[in-house]
N, C-alpha and C positions, 0 to 999 in steps of 0.2 A: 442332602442325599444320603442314603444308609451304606454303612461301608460295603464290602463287595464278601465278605461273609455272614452279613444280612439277608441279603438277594437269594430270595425262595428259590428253590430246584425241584423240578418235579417230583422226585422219588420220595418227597417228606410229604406229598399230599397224600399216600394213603388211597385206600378205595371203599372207604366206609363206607353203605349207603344212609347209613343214621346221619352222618355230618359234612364232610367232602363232597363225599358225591352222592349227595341226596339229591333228589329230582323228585317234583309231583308236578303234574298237570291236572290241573282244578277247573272242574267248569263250573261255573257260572252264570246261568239263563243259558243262551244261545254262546256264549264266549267262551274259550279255555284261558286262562292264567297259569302262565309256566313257571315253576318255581324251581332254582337254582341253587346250589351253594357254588362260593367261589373258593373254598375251603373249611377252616374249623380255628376251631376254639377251643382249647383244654380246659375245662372248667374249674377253679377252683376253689375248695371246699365252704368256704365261708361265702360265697359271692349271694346266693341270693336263700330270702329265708327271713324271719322275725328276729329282733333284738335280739331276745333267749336263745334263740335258738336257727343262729346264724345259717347251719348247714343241709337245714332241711331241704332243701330245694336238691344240693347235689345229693342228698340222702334218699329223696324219694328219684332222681333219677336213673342213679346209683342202682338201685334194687329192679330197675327195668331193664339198665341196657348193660352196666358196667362201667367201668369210670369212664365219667361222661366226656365225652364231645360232642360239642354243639359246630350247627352248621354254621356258614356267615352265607344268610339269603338273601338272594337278590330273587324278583322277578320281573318277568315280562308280560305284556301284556300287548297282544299285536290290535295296530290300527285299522284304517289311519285314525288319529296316529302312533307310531308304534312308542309305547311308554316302559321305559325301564325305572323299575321302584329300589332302588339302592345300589349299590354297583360293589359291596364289599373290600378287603383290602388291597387285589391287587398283588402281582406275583415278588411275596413279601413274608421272612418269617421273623417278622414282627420282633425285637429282642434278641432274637439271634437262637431262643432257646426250645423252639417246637413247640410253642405254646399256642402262639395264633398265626396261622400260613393261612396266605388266599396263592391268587393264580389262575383259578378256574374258570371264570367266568367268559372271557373271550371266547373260548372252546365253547363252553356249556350254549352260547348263542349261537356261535358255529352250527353246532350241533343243531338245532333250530332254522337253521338255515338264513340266522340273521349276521348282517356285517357290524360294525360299529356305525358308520355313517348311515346305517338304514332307521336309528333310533331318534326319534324326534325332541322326546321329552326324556330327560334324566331327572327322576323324582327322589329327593333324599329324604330318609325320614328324620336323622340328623348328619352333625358332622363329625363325628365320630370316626377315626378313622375305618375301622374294619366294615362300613357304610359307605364310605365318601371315598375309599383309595382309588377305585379307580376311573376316576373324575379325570385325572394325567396322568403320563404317561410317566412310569417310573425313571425312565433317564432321558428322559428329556423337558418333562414337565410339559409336556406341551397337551391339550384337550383330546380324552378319548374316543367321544364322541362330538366329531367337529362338526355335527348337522343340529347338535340336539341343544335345546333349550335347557337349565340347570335350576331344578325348583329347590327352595331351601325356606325355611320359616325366619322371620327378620330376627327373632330373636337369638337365633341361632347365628346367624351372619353377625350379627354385634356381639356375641359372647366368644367366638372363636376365631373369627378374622379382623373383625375393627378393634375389639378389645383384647384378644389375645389372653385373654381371662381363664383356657381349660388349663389343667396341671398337666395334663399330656398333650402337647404339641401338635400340632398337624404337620403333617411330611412335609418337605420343601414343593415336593414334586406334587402335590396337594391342592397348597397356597397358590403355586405359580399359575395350573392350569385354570385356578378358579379366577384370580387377577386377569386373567386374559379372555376369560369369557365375559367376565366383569366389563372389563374395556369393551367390549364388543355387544354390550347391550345384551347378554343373554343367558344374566343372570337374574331370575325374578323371585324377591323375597316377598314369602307368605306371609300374610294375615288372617285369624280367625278362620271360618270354617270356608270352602269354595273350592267349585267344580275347576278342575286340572284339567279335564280332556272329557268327551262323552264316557260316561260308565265311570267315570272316576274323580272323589271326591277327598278332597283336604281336610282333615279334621285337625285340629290344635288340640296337641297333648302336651301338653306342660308337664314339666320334672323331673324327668330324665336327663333333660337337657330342656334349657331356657325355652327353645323352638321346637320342641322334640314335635313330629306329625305322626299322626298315622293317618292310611289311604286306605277310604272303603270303594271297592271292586263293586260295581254293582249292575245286572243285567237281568230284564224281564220279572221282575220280583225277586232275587237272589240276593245277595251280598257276603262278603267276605272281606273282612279290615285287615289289612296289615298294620303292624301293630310296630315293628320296627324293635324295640329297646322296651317299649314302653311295658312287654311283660316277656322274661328271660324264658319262662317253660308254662307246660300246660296248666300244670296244676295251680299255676298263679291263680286262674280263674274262678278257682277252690277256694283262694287262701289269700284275701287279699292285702290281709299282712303283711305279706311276703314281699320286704323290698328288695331290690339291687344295690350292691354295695356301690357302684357309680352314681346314683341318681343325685344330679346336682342339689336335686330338693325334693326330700323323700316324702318330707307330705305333702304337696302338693300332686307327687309321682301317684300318690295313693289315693286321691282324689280323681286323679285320671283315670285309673283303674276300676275304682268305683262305678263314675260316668259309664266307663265304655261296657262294664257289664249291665248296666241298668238297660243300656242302647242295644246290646246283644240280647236280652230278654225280650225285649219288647219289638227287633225285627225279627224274631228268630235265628238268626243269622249267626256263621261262627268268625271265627279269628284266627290267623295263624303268624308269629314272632319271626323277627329272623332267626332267629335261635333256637327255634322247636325241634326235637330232634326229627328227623326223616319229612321237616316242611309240611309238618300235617295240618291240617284244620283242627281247631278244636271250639268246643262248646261249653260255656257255663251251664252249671248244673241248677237246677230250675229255682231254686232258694240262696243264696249266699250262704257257702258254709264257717265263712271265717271272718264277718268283718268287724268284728270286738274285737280280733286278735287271738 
C-alpha cells in the first residue's frame, strides 16, 4: 500500500478540461461513448518522439496547449451491457510528486448516473498502472467493480502478474483485487482479435506492452478505436516514428501503429488514446506522412 502522503487529495486534481477533467461524449451510429479522465499525467520532455529527436511529441504539444498534461482516459460505454474501457490510476499521486494523480473517475460515472456495480464488463487495454488502478479499492484491495467481468490480453497477465517481469510494479492494492477476481472466475485473458460485448471489439496490439489491446466501438457503420498506450498523442498518426519511451518493444509497438493506420484508412474511421489531450478523436491524414522516419 502507498504511504499515507501518497494518497491523492482533491485539491491537486486541478480542473483542466485538456487533461483532469476532460470529458467528451462521442457518438457512434445510434450510441454515445463517454469519455472520461480520471486525472493527468505531466508529461515529460523526452517521453514520446524519434531516436533524434526524442522531444518532439512534447514539443509539438507544447506549442498547442502549454506544458503538457495528459489526461488518464477511461470510457464508458452503456449496455446492456454496460462496458467500462480502462479504469485509470485511482485516487493516487503516483510518487508523491504531482506528476501523475487520478481519483476522478467514481465521480466522473456518478456524474453519468452510473454506480460501480451497474458496470458489467471492465475492459483494460493494459496493466499499466494509471489503466488498471482502479480495478481495487486502494485500502482495501478489494474489487471496484464487484458485478463486472475483468478483460485483460494473456500476454499481459503473464508479463505482470504470473511473471512479474514490469520494472514498475503494480500496486498491492492492484494485485490483490485482480487475485480475487481471479479466484472467482472473472477474470478472462485475451487472445488475438474478438468481440467483447455487441459494438465492441478486441484488437491485439503488441508493444507497448506484451498484451497491450486496443477496443474498436463500432455502430451502424461508425467506428472509433481506442487505442489505450498504444499511441501517446495525435500527431503520432502523423509520425509514425514516434515511439514511447515505455514501449516494452518499440518495433513491434511501431508495427502496431502501422496496422492500425493502414485499418483507420481503409474504414474511415478515427481513433482516440488515453492520453489525447481533451479525449478527442482523431484522424490519419490520407497518405503516411512519416513512416521512413
Amino acid at each position: 500500500m502507498p504511504d499515507s502522503d501518497t494518497v491523492h487529495r482533491p485539491p491537486r486534481y486541478g480542473d483542466d478540461p485538456v487533461s483532469g477533467a476532460a470529458v467528451n461524449h462521442i457518438r457512434i451510429g445510434g450510441r454515445t461513448l463517454h469519455a472520461v479522465s480520471d486525472g493527468y499525467l505531466a508529461m515529460r520532455p523526452a517521453m514520446v518522439g524519434p531516436p533524434d529527436r526524442p522531444t518532439a511529441g512534447y514539443n509539438a504539444l507544447a506549442a498547442e496547449y502549454g506544458i503538457p498534461r495528459l489526461p488518464l482516459g477511461c470510457f464508458f460505454l452503456p449496455g446492456p451491457p454496460n462496458v467500462l474501457i480502462d479504469t485509470g490510476l485511482g485516487p493516487l499521486d503516483f510518487g508523491g510528486d504531482g506528476r501523475l494523480v487520478g481519483g476522478r473517475l467514481l465521480d466522473a460515472l456518478a456524474a453519468l448516473d452510473v454506480r460501480p456495480e451497474q458496470v458489467d464488463i471492465v475492459a483494460l487495454t493494459h496493466l499499466h498502472a494509471d489503466h488498471s488502478g482502479n480495478v481495487g479499492d486502494l485500502a482495501t484491495g478489494a474489487p471496484t467493480f464487484p458485478s463486472a467481468q475483468v478483460l485483460v490480453g494473456a500476454a499481459d497477465w503473464d508479463y505482470f502478474i504470473r511473471q512479474q517481469a514490469s520494472p514498475v510494479p503494480l500496486g498491492e492494492h492492484i494485485t490483490s483485487a485482480l487475485g480475487e477476481l481471479d479466484r472467482q472466475g472473472r477474470v478472462v485473458r485475451l487472445d488475438g482479435d474478438v468481440d467483447i460485448a455487441p459494438g465492441v471489439r478486441r484488437i491485439a496490439a503488441p508493444g507497448h506492452t506484451p498484451g497491450h489491446s486496443f477496443y474498436a466501438v463500432h455502430d451502424a457503420g461508425q467506428q472509433v478505436t481506442l487505442l489505450g498506450d498504444g499511441m501517446y498523442c495525435p500527431q503520432q498518426l502523423d509520425h509514425l516514428d514516434w515511439s514511447v519511451s515505455f514501449d516494452v518493444d518499440p518495433a513491434l509497438a511501431r508495427r502496431t501503429r502501422e496496422r492500425l493506420v493502414d485499418d483507420l484508412r481503409a474504414t474511415g474511421s478515427g481513433a482516440v488514446g488515453s492520453h489525447f489531450p481533451e479525449l478527442t478523436v482523431a484522424t490519419p491524414p490520407p497518405e503516411a506522412a512519416d513512416r521512413a522516419g
